[in-house]
C-alpha positions in Angstrom: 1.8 -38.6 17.0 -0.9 -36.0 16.6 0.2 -32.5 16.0 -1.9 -29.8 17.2 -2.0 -26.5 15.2 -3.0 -23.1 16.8 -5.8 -21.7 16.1 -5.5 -17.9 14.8 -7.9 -15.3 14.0 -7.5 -13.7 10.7 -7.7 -9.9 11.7 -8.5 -7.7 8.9 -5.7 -5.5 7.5 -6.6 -1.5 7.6 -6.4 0.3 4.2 -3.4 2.6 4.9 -4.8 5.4 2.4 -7.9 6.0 4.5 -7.4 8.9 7.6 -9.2 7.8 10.8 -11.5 4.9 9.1 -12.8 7.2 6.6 -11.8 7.0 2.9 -11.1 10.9 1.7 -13.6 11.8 -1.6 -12.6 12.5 -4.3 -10.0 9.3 -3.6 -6.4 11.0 -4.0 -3.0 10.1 -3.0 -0.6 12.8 -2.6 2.8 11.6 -4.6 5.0 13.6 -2.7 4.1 12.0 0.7 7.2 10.2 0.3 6.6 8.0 3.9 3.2 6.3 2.8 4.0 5.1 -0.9 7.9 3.9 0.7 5.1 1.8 2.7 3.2 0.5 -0.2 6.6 -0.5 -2.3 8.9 -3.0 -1.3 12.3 -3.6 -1.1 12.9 -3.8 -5.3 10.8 -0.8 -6.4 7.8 -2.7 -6.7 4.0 -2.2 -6.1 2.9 -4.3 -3.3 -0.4 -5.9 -3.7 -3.8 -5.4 -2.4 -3.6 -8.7 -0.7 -0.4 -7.6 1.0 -1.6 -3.9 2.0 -5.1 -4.1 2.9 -6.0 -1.5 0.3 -9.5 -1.4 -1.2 -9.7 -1.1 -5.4 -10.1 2.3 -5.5 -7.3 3.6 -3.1 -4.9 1.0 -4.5 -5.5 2.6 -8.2 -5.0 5.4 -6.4 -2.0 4.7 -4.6 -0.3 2.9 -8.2 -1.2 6.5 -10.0 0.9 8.8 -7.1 3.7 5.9 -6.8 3.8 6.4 -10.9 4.3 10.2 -10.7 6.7 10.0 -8.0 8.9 7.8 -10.2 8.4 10.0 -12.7 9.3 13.4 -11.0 12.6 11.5 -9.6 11.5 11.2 -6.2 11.2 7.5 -6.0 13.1 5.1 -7.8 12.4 2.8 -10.5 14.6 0.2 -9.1 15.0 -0.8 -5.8 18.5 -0.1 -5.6 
């Protein structure tokens, strides 16, 4: 038997940093907007990856330096637990 697979359109993902389609300058991510970088960390603590998110380069260096201070000031965990 031949098996048919659907066809699906890739949509591309939406960098979560950027407000309305337009990436702030100079790129900066606040680290005590607690709801965006609980978005861009997963269960365990972790970074998520650009691949995952949708971020370009610069937000997602961005986005690693505010999760960093967050940790750091105890407002976000190390762990996941």
């Amino acid at each position: 038997m031949i098996s048919k697979r659907k066809v699906t359109k890739k949509v591309a993902k939406k960098d979560p940093v950027c407000v309305d389609g337009v990436r702030p300058r100079p790129m900066f991510v606040d680290y005590k907007d607690l709801d965006l970088l609980a978005k861009l960390t997963n269960r365990h603590g972790r970074i998520v990856s650009r691949r995952k998110t949708g971020c370009a380069a610069s937000s997602q260096n961005a986005v690693s330096k505010a999760i960093k201070r967050a940790r750091f000031m105890a407002l976000l965990p190390y762990n996941g637990s």
